[in-house]
C-alpha positions in Angstrom: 59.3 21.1 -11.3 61.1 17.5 -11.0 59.5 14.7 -10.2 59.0 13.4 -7.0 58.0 10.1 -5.2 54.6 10.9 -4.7 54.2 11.6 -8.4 55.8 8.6 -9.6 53.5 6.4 -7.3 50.5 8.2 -8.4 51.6 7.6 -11.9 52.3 3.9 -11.3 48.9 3.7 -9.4 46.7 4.8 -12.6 48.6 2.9 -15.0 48.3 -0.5 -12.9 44.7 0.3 -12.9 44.3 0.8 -16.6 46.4 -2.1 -17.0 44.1 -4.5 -15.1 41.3 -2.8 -16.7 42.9 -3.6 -20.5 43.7 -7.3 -19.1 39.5 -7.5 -18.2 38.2 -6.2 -21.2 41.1 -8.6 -23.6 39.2 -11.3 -21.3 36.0 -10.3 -22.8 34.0 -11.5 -25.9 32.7 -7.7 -25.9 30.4 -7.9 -28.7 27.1 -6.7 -26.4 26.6 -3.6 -24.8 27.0 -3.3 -20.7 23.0 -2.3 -20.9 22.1 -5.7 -22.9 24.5 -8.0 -20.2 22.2 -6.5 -17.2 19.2 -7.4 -19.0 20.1 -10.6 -19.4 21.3 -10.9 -15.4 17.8 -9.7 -15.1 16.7 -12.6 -17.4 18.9 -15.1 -14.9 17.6 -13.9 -12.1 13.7 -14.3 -13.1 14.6 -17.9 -14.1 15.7 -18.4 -10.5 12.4 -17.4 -9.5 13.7 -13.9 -7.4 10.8 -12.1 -6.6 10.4 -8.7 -9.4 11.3 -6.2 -6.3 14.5 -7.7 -5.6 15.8 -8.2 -9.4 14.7 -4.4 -10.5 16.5 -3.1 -7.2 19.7 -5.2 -7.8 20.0 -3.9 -11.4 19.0 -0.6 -10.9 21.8 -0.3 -7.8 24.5 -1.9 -10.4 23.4 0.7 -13.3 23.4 3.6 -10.6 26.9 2.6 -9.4 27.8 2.4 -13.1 26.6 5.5 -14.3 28.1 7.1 -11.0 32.1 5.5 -11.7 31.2 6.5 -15.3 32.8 3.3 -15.7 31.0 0.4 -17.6 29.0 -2.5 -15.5 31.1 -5.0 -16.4 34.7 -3.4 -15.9 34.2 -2.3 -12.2 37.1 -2.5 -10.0 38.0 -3.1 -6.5 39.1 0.8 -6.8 36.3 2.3 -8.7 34.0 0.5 -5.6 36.1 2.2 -3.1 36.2 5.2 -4.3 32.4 5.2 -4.6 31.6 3.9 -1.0 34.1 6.2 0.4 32.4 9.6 -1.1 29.4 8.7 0.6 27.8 8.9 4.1 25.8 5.5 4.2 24.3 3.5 6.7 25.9 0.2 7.5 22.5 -1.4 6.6 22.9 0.5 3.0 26.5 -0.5 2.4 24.9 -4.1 2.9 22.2 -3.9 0.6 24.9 -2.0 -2.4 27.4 -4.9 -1.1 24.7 -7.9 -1.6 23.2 -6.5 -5.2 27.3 -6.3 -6.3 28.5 -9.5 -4.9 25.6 -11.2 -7.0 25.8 -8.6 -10.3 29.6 -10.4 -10.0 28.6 -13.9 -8.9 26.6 -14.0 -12.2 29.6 -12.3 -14.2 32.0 -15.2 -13.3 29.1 -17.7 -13.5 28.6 -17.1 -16.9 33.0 -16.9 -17.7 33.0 -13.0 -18.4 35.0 -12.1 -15.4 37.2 -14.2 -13.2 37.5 -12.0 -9.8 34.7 -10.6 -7.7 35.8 -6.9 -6.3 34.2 -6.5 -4.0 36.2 -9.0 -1.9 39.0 -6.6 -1.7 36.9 -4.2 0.0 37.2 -5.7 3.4 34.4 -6.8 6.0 32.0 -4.3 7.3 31.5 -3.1 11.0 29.1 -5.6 13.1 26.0 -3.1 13.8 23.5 -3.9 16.3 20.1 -3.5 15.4 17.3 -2.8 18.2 13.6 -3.8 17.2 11.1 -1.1 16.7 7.3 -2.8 17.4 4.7 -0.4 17.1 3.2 -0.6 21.0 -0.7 -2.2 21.5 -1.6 1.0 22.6 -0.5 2.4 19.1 -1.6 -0.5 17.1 -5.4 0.4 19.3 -5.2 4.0 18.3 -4.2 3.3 14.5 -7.1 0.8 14.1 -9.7 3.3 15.9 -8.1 6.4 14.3 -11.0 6.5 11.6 -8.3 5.1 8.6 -10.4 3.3 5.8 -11.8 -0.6 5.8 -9.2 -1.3 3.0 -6.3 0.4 4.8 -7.8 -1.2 8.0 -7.2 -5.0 6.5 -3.4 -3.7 5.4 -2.9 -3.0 8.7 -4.7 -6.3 10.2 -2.0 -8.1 7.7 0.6 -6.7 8.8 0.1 -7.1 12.9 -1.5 -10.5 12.8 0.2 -12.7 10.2 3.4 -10.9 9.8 3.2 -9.7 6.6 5.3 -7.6 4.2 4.1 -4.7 2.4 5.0 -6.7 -0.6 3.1 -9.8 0.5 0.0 -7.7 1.5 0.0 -6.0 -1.9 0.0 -9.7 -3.2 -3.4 -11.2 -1.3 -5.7 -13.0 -3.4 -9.2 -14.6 -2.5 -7.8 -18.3 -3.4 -4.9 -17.5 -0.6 -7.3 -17.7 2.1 -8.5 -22.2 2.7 -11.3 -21.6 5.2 -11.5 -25.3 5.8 -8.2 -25.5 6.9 -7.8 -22.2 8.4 -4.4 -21.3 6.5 -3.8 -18.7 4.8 -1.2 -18.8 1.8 1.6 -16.3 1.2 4.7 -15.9 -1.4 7.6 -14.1 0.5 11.4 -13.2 -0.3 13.5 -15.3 -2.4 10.1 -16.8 -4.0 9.2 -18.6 -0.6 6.2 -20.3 -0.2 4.2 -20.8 2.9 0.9 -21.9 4.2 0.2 -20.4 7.9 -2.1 -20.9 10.3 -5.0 -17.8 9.7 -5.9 -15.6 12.7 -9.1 -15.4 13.7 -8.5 -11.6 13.5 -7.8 -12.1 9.3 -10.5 -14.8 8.9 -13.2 -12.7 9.9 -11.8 -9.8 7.7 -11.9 -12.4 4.9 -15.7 -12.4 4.8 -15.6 -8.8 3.1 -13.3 -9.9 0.2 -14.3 -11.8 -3.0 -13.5 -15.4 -3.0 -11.1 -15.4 -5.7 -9.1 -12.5 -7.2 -7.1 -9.7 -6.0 -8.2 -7.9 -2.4 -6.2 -5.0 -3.3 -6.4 -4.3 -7.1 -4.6 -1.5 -8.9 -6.5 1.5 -9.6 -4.3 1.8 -12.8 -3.4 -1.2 -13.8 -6.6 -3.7 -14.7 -5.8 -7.2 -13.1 -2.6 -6.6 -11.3 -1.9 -5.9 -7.8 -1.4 -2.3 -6.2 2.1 -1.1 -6.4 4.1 -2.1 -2.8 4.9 1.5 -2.6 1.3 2.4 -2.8 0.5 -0.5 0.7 3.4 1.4 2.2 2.5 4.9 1.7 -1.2 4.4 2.4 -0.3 2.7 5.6 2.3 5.3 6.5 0.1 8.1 6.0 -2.5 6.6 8.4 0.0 6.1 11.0 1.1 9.6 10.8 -2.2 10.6 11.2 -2.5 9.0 13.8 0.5 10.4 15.5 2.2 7.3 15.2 6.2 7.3 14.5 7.5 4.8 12.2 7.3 2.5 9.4 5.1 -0.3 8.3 7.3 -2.6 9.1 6.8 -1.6 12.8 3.6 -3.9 12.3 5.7 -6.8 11.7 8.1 -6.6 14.8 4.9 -6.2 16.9 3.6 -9.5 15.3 7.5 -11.1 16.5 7.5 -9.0 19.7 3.8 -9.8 20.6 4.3 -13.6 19.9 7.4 -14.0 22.0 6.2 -11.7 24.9 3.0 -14.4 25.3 5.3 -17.3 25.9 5.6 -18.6 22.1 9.1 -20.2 21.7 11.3 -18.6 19.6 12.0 -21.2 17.5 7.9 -21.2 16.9 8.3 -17.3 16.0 11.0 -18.1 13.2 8.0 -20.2 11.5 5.3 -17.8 11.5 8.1 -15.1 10.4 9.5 -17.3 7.8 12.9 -16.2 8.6 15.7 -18.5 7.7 18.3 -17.5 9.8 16.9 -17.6 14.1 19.6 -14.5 14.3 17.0 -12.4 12.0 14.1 -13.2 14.4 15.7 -12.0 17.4 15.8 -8.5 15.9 12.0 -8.7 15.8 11.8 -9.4 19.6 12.0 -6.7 21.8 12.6 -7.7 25.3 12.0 -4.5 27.7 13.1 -3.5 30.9 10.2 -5.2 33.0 10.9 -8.4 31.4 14.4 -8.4 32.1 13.4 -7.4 35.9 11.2 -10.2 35.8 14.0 -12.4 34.9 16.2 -11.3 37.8 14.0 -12.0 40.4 14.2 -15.4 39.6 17.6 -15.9 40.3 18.4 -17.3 43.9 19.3 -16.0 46.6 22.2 -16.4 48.5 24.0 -13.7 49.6 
């Protein structure tokens, strides 16, 4: 049949993109395989000091996108992203995370002079979504502590509720983290952050049961290295469901944000102890219910 427009702009369309890609890889020393350049990102990234979590999941999200475009690491295109994002039903908090581990898989590409253009700029700005905090309730918190779960799982849990800690920074508690002089309690969170916080009574008293110095939560598998994160998480969300409680682990850390701001702590106070850079984060940790917002009403005056 003869041609017609449609054809000719499909046609036009797949040879501008093999043209772009033939102008990328000309730009390329390409003497190293696309396997050997995310290893050495990795390599970049440790030297920054990113935590090991965040530098396996970046790489592993590049290499999955890879493998999925059948199109090599380095060569990824604006289309080849779209085309991926658009045959799949994700989350806007998803489309973040693939976002954030592409825009930095890039940044480091045009850091280092292999690429000049970050494509994932032409993919346009996602949807605003609002996200509502999910605190586990006291009453749940009560029954999850009295529900019978182990003394180990039971100090996970403490952790979690009264210091505010991620399952990652709980796998991570050492003896030496805890100055009983001072009352502070030490803890290495995202990004490689470093904190001393104030230790509740609640953890101090826990303390007593653990060794001095070492790990509190050793491997079973691994001699001398910390149980996996997965391992906190699943053990903690197993007692919850026990326990008949819906929800996450993390649940224990908006009831730490919720709990502080609902007892008249400041909210600048609760960004501290959360050790979140940004004061937007913390008010997604800080539920405000329907009898507080009463409460608030009624002190409006009157005069009508």
């Amino acid at each position: 049949r003869p041609a017609s427009p449609s054809d000719f702009v499909t046609e036009t369309h797949a040879v501008t993109r093999l043209a772009q890609r033939q102008v990328v890889m000309s730009a390329l020393v390409f003497t190293f395989a696309p396997v050997a350049e995310l290893q050495r990102w990795r390599t970049h990234m440790r030297a920054r000091g990113l935590a090991e979590r965040t530098i396996s999941e970046q790489t592993a999200t590049v290499a999955r996108i890879s493998r999925d475009c059948q199109v090599p690491p380095l060569l990824l295109s604006s289309d080849d992203l779209a085309e991926w994002f658009g045959a799949r039903s994700l989350s806007n908090g998803s489309r973040s995370t693939y976002r954030t581990a592409l825009r930095a898989w890039f940044d480091y590409l045009m850091l280092s002079d292999i690429r000049t253009d970050d494509p994932t700029r032409k993919l346009g700005r996602l949807k605003a979504t609002r996200y509502l905090p999910r605190p586990m309730t006291t009453e749940h918190l009560r029954r999850l502590l009295n529900s019978g779960i182990r003394s180990r799982t039971r100090t996970m849990v403490l952790l979690g509720a009264y210091e505010g800690f991620r399952v990652s920074e709980i796998a991570r508690v050492r003896g030496e983290h805890i100055d009983g002089q001072s009352q502070r309690i030490y803890v290495r969170g995202k990004g490689g952050r470093e904190d001393w916080l104030p230790l509740h009574p609640v953890i101090a008293l826990e303390s007593r049961r653990y060794p001095a110095r070492g790990l509190w939560f050793p491997s079973y598998e691994l001699a001398g290295q910390p149980v996996r994160v997965k391992s906190v998480s699943a053990t903690v969300s197993q007692a919850m469901g026990r326990a008949g409680i819906l929800g996450t682990p993390h649940a224990l850390r908006y009831w730490f944000g919720t709990e502080l701001r609902r007892s008249g702590v400041d909210l600048r106070t609760v960004q501290e102890l959360m050790r979140h850079a940004n004061m937007a984060t913390t008010a997604l940790y800080t539920q405000v219910d329907d009898g507080e917002k009463l409460d608030a009403l009624t002190h409006l005056p009157l005069v009508a």
